[in-house]
C-alpha positions in Angstrom: 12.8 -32.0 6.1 11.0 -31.7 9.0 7.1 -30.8 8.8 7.7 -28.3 11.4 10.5 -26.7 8.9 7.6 -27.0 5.5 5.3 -24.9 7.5 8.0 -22.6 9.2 9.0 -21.9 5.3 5.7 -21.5 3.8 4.7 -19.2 6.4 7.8 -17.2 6.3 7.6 -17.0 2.7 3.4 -16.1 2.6 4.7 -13.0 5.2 7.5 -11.7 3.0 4.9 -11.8 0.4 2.2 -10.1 2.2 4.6 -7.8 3.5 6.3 -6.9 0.1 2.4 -5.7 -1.0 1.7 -3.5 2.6 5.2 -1.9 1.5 4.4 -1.2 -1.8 0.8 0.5 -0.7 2.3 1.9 2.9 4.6 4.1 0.7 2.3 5.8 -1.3 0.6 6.5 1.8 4.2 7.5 3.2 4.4 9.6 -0.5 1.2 11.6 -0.1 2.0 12.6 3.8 4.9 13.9 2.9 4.1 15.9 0.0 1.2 17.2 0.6 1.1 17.2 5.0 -2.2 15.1 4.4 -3.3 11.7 5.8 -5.7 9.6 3.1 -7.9 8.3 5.4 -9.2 6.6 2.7 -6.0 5.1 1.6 -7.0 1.4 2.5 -10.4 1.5 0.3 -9.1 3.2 -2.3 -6.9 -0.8 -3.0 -10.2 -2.6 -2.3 -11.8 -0.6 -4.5 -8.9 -1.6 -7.4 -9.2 -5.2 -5.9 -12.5 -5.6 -6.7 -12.0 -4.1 -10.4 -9.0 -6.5 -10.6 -10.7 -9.4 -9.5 -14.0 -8.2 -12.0 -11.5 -8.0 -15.5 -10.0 -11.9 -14.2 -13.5 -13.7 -13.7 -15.2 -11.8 -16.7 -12.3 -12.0 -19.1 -9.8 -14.7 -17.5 -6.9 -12.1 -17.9 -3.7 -13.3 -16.0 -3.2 -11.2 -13.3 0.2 -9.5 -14.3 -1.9 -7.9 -17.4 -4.0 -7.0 -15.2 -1.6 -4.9 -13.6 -0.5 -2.9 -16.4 -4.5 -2.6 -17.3 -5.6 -1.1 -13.9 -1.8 0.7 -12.7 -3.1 3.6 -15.5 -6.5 4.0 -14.7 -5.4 4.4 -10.8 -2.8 7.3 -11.9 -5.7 9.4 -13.3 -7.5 8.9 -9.6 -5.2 9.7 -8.6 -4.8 13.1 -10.3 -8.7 13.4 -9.9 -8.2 12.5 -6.0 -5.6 15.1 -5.8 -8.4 18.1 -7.0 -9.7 17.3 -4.3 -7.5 19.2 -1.9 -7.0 22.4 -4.2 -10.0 24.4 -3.2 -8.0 24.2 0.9 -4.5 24.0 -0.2 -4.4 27.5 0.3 -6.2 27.9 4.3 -4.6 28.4 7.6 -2.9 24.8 8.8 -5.3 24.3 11.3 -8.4 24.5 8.5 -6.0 22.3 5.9 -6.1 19.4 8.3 -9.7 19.5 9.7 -10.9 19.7 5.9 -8.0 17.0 4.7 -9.5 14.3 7.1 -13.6 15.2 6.3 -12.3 14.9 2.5 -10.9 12.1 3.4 -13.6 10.6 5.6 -16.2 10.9 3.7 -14.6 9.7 0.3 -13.8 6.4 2.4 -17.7 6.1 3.2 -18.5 7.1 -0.2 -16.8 4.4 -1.7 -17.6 1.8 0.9 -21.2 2.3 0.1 -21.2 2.6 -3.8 -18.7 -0.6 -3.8 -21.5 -2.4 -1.3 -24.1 -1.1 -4.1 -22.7 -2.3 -7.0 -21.3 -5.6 -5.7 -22.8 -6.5 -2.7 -21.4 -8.1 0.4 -19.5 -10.3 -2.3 -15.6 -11.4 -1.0 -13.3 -10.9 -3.8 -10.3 -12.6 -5.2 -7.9 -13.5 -7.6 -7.6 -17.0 -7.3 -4.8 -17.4 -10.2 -2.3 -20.7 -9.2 0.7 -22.0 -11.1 2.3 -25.3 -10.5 4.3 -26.1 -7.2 8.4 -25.6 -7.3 9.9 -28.5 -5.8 13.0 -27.4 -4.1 14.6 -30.4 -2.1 11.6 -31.7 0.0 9.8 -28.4 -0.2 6.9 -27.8 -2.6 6.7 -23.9 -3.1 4.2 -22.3 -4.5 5.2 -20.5 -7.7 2.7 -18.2 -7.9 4.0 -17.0 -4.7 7.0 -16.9 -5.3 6.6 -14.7 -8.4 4.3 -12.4 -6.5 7.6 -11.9 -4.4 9.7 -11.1 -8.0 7.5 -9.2 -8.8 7.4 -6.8 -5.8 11.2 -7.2 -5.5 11.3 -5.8 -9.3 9.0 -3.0 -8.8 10.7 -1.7 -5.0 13.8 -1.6 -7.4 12.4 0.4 -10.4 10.4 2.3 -7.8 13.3 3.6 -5.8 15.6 4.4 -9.3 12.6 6.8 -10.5 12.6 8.2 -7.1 16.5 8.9 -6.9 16.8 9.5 -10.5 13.9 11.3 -12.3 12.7 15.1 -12.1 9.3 13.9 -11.2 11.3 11.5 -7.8 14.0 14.2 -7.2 11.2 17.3 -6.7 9.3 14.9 -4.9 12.2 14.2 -2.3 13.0 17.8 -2.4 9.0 18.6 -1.8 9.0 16.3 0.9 12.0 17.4 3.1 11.5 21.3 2.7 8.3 22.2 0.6 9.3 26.0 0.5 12.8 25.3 -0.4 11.8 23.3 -3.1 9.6 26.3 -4.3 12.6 28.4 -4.2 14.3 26.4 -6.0 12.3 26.1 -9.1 10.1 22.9 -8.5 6.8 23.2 -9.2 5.1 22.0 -5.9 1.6 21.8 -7.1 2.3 19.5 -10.0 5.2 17.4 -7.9 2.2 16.9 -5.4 0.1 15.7 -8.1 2.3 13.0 -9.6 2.9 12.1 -6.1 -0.7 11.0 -5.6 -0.5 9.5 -9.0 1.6 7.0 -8.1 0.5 6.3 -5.0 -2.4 5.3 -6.5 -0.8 3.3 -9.3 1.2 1.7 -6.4 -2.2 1.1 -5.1 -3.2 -0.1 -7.6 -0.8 -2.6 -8.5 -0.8 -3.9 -4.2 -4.3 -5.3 -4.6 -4.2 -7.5 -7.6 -1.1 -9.1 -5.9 -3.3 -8.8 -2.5 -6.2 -10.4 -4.1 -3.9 -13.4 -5.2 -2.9 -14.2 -1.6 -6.4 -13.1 0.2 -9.6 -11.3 0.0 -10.8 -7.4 -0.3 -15.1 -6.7 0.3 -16.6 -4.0 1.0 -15.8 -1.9 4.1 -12.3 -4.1 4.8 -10.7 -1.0 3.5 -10.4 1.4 6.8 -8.6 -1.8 8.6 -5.8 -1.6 5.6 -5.2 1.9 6.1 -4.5 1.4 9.7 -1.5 -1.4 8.5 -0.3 1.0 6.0 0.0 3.7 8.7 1.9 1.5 11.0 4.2 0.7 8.8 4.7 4.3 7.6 5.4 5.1 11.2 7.8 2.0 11.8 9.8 3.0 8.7 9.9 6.8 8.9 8.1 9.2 6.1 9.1 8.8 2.5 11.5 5.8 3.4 11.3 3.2 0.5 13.6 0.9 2.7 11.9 1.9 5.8 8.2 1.1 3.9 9.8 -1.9 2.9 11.4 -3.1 6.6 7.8 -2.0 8.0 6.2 -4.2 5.6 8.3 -7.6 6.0 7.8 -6.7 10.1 4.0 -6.7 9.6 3.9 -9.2 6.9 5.9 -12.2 9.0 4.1 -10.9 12.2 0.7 -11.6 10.9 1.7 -14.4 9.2 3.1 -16.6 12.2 1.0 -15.0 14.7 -2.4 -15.4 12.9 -0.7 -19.7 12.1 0.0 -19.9 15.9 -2.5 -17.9 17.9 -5.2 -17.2 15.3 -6.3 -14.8 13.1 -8.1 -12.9 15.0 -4.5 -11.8 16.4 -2.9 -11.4 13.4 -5.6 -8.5 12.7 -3.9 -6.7 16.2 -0.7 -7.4 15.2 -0.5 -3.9 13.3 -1.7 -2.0 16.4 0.1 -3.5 18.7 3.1 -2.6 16.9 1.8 0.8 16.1 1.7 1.5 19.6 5.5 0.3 20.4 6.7 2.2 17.7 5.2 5.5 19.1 6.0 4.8 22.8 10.2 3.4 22.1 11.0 5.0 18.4 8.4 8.1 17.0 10.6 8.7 14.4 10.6 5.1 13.0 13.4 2.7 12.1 14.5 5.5 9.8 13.4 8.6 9.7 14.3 11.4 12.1 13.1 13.2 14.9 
């Protein structure tokens, strides 16, 4: 095979990776907007804040990185519930006073954390650097670690969107998310729904940045830039869209990956906005959502 065809596959299969994780993390995002009417601002640091806990347990203890997982996916659900307290003391004001107070909330939890995680660690880039041994697959020499990075998010999109179809806590949330006062009428308790909703967004949080800390690198302050992918891919999709998350992830995943080989990486970083702005100017409702 062709070396032009190696790096045409590596690449291909690095941005369905990378892409798989901003889905995964753009649809708790999508999760909490539609629940609760609020945009996390600081959605981004709350997965470099789990990255660099991830990448902490696997340097101090050497745990592999799918333990990991199921070590730091609880711990994110009770922030999650914690985060969610947050917003109680407004839930109740006038629209215009929920949103002003849900983005200095927000805000300022984002520059919080930025500066306790600067405190505590420092400038410091973190990873996972966890390898397995190359596939061979014809010429090609994949990268297994990759590869079951991709399983892995493939595995949890699918148990992800069965609990979201077929469980109380997924139903109300569906129902909470197209009508919110119909939902109430109907029984669902909207409060609670809303707070398993930013539960596992955070779990799914959670879970993005060990597998985006096996493919690249979370600091300090690198967390506002990840909220901006998230959000453009929340928009390309359409609110509370698995599919559409997941579409809007592979789009920005392969997009950065081929432009940031071919132009450099300084472009893949712009990739997310220029697509951001496309979206909003040919399709505001996303590849599947509605007006």
């Amino acid at each position: 095979m062709l070396p032009s065809s190696f790096i045409f596959f590596q690449l291909l299969l690095g941005g369905l990776l990378l892409g798989g994780i901003y889905a995964l993390v753009a649809f708790g995002l999508s999760t909490i907007y539609g629940v609760a009417k609020l945009f996390n601002f600081a959605h981004g640091t709350f997965l470099v804040m789990a990255g660099i806990i991830a990448s902490y347990i696997y340097f101090s203890f050497e745990v592999n990185p799918f333990i990991i997982m199921l070590m730091v996916a609880p711990l994110f659900l009770v922030v999650g519930f914690i985060f969610f307290g947050f917003f109680k003391p407004i839930s109740g004001r006038s629209p215009l006073e929920f949103v002003v107070g849900t983005v200095l909330i927000t805000v300022g939890l984002m520059f919080v954390m930025d500066d306790v995680s600067l405190m505590l660690v420092g400038g410091r880039i973190w990873s996972i650097p966890y390898s397995l041994p190359s596939i061979p697959i014809g010429e090609l020499m994949v990268s297994s670690t990759r590869l079951w990075g991709l399983i892995a998010v493939v595995v949890i999109t699918i148990l992800l969107s069965l609990y979201i179809r077929r469980s109380y806590v997924g139903k109300a949330i569906r129902a909470a998310t197209q009508d919110r006062e119909a939902a109430m009428l109907t029984g669902v308790d909207v409060s609670k729904t809303t707070m398993f909703a930013f539960g596992i967004a955070m779990v799914l949080v959670a879970i993005g940045s060990v597998l985006y800390c096996m493919v690249l690198t979370v600091a300090p302050f690198g967390g506002f830039p990840m909220t901006v992918k998230c959000f453009t891919i929340v928009v390309l999709g359409g609110i509370g869209s698995i599919i559409g998350s997941l579409v809007g992830g592979i789009i920005l995943g392969t997009s950065e990956a081929f432009v940031g080989y071919y132009f450099g990486l300084p472009w893949s970083e712009a990739v997310s906005i220029i697509i951001l702005l496309i979206v909003l100017v040919i399709r505001p409702q996303g590849l599947f959502g509605f007006r």
